[in-house]
NUMAR-974890 format. One line per field, with one value per residue (C-alpha): residue number from 1; chain; x, y, z. Coordinates in steps of 0.001 Angstrom, whole numbers. Last residue first. Example, Ala and Ser with C-alpha at 12.3 -4.5 7.8 and 13.67 -1.06 7.14 Angstrom:
num <- (2:1)
cadena <- (A:A)
X <- (13670:12300)
Y <- (-1060:-4500)
Z <- (7140:7800)
***
This chain:
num <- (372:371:370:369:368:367:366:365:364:363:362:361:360:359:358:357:356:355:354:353:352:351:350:349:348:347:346:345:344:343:342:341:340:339:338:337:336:335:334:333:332:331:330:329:328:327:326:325:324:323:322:321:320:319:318:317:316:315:314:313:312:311:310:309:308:307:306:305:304:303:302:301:300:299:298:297:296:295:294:293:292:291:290:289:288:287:286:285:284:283:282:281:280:279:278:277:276:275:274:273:272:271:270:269:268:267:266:265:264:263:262:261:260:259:258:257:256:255:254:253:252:251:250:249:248:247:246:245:244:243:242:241:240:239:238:237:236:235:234:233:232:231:230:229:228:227:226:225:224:223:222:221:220:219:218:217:216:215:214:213:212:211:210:209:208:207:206:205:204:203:202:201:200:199:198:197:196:195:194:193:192:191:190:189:188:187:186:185:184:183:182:181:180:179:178:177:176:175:174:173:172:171:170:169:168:167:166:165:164:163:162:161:160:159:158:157:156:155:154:153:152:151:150:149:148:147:146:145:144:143:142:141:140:139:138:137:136:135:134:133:132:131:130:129:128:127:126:125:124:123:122:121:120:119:118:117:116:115:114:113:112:111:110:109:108:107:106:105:104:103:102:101:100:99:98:97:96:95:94:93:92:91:90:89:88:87:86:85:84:83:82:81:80:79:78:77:76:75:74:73:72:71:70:69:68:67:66:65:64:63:62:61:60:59:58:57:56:55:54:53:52:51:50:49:48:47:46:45:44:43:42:41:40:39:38:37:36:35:34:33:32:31:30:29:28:27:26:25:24:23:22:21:20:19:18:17:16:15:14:13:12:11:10:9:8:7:6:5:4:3:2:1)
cadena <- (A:A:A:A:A:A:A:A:A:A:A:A:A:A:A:A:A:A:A:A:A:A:A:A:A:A:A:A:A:A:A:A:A:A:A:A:A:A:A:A:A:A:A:A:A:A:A:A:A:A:A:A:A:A:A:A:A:A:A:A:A:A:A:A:A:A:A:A:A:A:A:A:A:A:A:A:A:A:A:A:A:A:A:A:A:A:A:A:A:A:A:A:A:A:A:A:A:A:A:A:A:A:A:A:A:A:A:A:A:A:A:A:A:A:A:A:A:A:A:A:A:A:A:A:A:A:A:A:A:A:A:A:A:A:A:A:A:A:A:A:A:A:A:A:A:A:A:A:A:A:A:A:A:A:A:A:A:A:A:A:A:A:A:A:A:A:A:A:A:A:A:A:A:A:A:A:A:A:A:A:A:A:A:A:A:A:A:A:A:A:A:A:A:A:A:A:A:A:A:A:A:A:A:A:A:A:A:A:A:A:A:A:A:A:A:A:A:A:A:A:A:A:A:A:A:A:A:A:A:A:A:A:A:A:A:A:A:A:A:A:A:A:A:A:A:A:A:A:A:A:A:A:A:A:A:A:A:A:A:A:A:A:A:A:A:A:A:A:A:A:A:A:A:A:A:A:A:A:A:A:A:A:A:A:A:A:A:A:A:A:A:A:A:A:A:A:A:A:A:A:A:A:A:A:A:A:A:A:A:A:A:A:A:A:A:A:A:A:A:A:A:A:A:A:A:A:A:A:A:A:A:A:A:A:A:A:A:A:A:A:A:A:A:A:A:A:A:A:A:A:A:A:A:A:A:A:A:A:A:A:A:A:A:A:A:A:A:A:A:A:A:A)
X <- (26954:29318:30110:33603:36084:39384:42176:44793:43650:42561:38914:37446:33785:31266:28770:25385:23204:21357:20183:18835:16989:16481:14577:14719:13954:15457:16015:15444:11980:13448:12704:14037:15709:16997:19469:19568:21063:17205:16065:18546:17725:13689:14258:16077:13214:10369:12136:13369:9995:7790:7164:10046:11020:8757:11249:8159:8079:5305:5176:4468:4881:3630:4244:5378:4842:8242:6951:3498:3621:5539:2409:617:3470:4808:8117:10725:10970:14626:17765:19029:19847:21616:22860:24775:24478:26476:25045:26513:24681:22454:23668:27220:27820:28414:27382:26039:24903:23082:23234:20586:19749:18272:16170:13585:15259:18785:17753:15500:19238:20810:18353:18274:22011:22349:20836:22681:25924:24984:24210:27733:29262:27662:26127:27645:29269:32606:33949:37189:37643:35694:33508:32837:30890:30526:28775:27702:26615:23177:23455:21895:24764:27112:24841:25191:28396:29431:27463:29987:33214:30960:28825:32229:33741:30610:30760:34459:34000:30994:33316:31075:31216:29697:29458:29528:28068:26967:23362:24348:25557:22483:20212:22525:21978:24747:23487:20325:20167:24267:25372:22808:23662:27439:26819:25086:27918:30662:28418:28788:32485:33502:30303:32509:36055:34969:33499:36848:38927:37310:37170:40878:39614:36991:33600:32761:30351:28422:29117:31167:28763:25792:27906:28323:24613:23961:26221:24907:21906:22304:24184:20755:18304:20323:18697:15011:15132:16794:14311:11259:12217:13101:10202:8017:9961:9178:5396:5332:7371:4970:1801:3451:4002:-120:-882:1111:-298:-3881:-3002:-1786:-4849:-7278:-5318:-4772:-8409:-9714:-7701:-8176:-11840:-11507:-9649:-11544:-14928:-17622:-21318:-21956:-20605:-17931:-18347:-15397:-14405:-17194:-18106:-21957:-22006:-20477:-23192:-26034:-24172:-24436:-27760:-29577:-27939:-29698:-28054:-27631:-25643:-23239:-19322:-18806:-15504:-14181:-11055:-9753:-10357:-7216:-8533:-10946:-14349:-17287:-17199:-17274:-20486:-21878:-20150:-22057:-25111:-24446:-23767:-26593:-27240:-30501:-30130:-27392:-27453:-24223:-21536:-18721:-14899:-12956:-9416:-6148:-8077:-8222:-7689:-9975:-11763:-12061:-13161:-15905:-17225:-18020:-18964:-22259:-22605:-22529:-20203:-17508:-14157:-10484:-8115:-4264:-3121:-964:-2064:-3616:-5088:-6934:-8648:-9637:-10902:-13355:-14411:-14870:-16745:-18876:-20094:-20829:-23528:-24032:-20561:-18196:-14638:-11784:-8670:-5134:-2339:1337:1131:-157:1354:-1275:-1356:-3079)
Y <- (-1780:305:3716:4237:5328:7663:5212:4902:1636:138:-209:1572:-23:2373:125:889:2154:868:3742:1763:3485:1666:2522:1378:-1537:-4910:-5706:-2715:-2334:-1771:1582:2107:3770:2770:3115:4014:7818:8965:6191:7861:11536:10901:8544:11865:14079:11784:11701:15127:16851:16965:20491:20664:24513:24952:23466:22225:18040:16247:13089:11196:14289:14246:17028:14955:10988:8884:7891:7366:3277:3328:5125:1442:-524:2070:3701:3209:4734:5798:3434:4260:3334:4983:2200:2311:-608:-1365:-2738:-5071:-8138:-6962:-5507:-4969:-3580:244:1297:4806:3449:5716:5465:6423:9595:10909:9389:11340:14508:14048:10645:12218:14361:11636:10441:13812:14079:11005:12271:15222:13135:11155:14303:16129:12646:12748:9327:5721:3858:4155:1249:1605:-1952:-3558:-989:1645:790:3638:3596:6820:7119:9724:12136:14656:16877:14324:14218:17785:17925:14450:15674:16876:14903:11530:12053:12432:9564:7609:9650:8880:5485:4807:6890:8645:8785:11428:10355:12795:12688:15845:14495:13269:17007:18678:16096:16613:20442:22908:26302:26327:23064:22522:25953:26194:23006:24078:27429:25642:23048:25606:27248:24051:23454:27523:26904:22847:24552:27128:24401:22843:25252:26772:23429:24039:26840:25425:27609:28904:31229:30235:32442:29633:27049:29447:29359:26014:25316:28262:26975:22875:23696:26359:23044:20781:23734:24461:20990:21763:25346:23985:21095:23097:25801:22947:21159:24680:25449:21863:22539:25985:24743:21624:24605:26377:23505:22736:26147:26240:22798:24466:27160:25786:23004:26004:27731:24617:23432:27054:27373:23440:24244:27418:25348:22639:24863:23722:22638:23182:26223:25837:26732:28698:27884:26176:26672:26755:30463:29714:27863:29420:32661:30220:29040:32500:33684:30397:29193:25503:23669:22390:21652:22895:23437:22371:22770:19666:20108:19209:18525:15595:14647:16963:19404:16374:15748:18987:18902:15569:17214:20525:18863:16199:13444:10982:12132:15003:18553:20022:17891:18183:18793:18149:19184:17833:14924:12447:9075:6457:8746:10509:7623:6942:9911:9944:6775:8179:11538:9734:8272:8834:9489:9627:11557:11813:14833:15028:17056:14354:12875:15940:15844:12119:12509:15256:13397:10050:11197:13418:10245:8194:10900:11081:13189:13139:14253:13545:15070:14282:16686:17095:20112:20644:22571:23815:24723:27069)
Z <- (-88906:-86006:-87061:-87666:-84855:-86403:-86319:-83314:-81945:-85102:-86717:-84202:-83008:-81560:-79322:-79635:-77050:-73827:-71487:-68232:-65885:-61602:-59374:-55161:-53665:-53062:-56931:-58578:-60783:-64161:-66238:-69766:-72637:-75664:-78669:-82025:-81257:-81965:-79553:-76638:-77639:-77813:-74319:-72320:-73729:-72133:-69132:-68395:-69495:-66399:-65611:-62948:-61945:-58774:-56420:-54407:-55313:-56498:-57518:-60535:-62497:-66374:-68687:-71547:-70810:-70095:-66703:-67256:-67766:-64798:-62793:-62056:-61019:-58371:-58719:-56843:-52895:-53250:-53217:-56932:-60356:-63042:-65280:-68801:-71069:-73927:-77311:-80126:-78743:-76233:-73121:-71828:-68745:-67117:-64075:-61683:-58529:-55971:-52554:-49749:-47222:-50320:-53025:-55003:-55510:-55874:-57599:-59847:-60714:-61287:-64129:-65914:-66013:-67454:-70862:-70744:-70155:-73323:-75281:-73979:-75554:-78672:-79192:-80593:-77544:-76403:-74751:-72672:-70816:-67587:-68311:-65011:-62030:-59349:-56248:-54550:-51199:-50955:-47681:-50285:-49584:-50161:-53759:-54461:-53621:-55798:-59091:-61805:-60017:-60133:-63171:-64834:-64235:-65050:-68405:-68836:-68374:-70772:-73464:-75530:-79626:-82171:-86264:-88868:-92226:-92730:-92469:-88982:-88293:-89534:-86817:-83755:-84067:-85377:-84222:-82095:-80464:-80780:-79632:-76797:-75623:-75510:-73788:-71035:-71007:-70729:-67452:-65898:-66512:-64863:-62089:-61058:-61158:-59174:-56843:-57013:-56764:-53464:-51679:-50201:-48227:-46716:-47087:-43389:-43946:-46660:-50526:-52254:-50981:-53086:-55692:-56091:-55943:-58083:-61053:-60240:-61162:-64103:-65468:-64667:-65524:-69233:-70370:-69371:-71450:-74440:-75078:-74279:-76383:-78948:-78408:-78904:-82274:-83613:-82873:-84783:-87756:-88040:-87054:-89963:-92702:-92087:-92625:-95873:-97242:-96421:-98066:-101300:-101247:-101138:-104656:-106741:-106153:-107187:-110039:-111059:-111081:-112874:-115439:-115890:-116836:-114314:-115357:-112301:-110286:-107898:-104288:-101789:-97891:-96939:-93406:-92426:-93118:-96351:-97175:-96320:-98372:-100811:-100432:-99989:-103591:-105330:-108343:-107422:-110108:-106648:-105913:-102456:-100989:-97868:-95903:-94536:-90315:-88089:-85949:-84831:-86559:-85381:-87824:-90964:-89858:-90304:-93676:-94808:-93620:-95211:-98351:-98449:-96352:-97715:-101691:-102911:-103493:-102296:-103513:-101678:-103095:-99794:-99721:-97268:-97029:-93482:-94016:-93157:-91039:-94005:-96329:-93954:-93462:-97873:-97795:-95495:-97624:-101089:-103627:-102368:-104057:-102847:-105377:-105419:-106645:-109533:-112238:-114088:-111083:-110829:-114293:-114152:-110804:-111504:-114531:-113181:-109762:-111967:-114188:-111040:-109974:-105877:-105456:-103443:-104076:-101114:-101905:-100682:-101454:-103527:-104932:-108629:-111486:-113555:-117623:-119372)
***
């Protein structure tokens, strides 16, 4: 009968050099790689080393034995290898001892190979799956997470609108514009719903396909999305664009996302100021785009939390912020090959900078390549 193994980590230990060659011999064969110890103190220290996805314990073994080594093995961090003890003990009492004490099955010594290999085949299966559903679990929670942070800012700027739409004494002329501003916003919520749960960044980058934003249009566009809400923050705005079009290598509606987060600290952090949204070059090959305001800053000790999930450094009673803009915006900007970061401002106030590659076109009219 033959075994196809899954790729896994075990740890054998065993007191009895002969054991350790025989047990490792047969699972190398079939893939795995094997980690031996030769008694309960090696043993610890190979897992913290690097932690097994199976551990085949001897039970019966001089200074710790199997239920010392495993008692041990309970108090390292999650998440726990499932354990199986290897022993020639007969005794009922001991193995329901055993598996009261948290091994998941026992092999008999002497052992045939192949019930070994069954057994081996079948724990490291599970744990493999388990581990593949908490990944799955985990990626689904970001991307709730993800989704439900980035529809706030459009949803935003949709009830803002609409609420100036609905006050008694709403100019006239104003009316396009703020319909204008709830007909773009709700697009954009329907557009970061389409790419997180249809297309996604990551499936079109293994398509092959590249995205590009224009630094001016996104300053442009910052402007017309956010002037109300800033004029009604008494906040001055100051724009900067490029000197020339650059377009730098991100999806444009992932750049403005990205922006989005850092105006909108400024709506709540800095009013009765200005903000200045600018472009510049950076590091060789790299454009710069700056959100940076005239608020309070951010005090040397808490910058080092600032791009932390779930942290506030202040607190603030719209009872819809749990702390995720930041750290989001700088996954997006080093996933695009860029970064993101936080620069005391000169004079007062706090400053981002998203830095990202330029896009280079190889002639005026051509379709942009990827720069190298």
């Amino acid at each position: 009968m033959s075994y196809v193994a899954q790729n896994g980590r075990i740890l054998v230990v065993d007191d009895q050099p002969v054991n350790l060659r025989v047990v490792s011999s047969l699972l190398s064969r079939q893939g795995y790689e094997v980690i031996t110890a030769g008694n309960g103190e090696e043993a610890l220290a190979r897992y913290r080393e690097s932690a097994p996805d199976l551990v085949l314990l001897d039970m019966i073994m001089p200074g710790m034995d199997g239920f010392d080594v495993l008692k041990a093995l309970q108090t390292l961090p999650p998440p726990a290898a499932p354990v199986v003890f290897v022993t020639a003990a007969q005794d009922r009492d001991m193995l329901l001892r055993a598996f009261e004490a948290g091994v998941v099955d026992y092999v008999t010594k002497p052992f045939l190979p192949e019930e070994l290999l069954a057994r081996v085949n079948a724990h490291i299966g599970l744990k493999l799956t388990r581990d593949r559903l908490e990944r799955v679990a985990r990626e689904r929670e970001e991307l709730v997470n993800l989704v439900a942070h980035d529809l706030k800012n459009p949803l935003s700027s949709v009830l803002f609108a609409s609420d100036l739409l609905r006050a008694e004494g709403c100019r006239p002329e104003r009316v396009p514009h703020y319909l204008a501003v709830i007909h773009d916003s709700a697009q954009d919520a329907l557009g970061y719903i389409r790419e997180y749960l249809e297309t996604s960044m990551g499936a079109a980058m293994a398509r092959g396909e590249t995205h590009y934003a224009g630094l001016a249009d996104t300053v442009d566009w910052l402007v017309r999305r956010y002037g109300m809400q800033l004029e009604a923050r008494n906040i001055r705005v100051i724009a900067v664009p490029p000197p020339t079009e650059v377009r730098v290598s991100i999806d444009e509606r992932v750049l403005r996302q990205v922006a989005e987060n850092l105006v909108s600290n400024a709506l709540k952090y800095a009013p009765d100021s200005e903000l200045t949204l600018a472009a510049r070059s950076g590091a060789p090959g790299y454009w710069q785009l700056i959100v940076a305001d005239r608020g309070p800053g951010i005090p040397p000790e808490q910058q080092r939390l600032l791009f932390k999930p779930f942290t506030r450094l202040q607190e603030h009673d719209d009872g819809i912020s749990h702390g995720l803009g930041l750290s989001l915006a700088k996954q997006i900007v080093v996933k695009a090959g860029g970064q993101l970061w936080y620069e005391t401002r000169e004079g007062g106030g706090a400053q981002f900078v998203i830095e990202l590659p330029e896009a280079v076109t190889a002639a005026p009219d051509a379709q942009p390549v990827r720069a190298e």
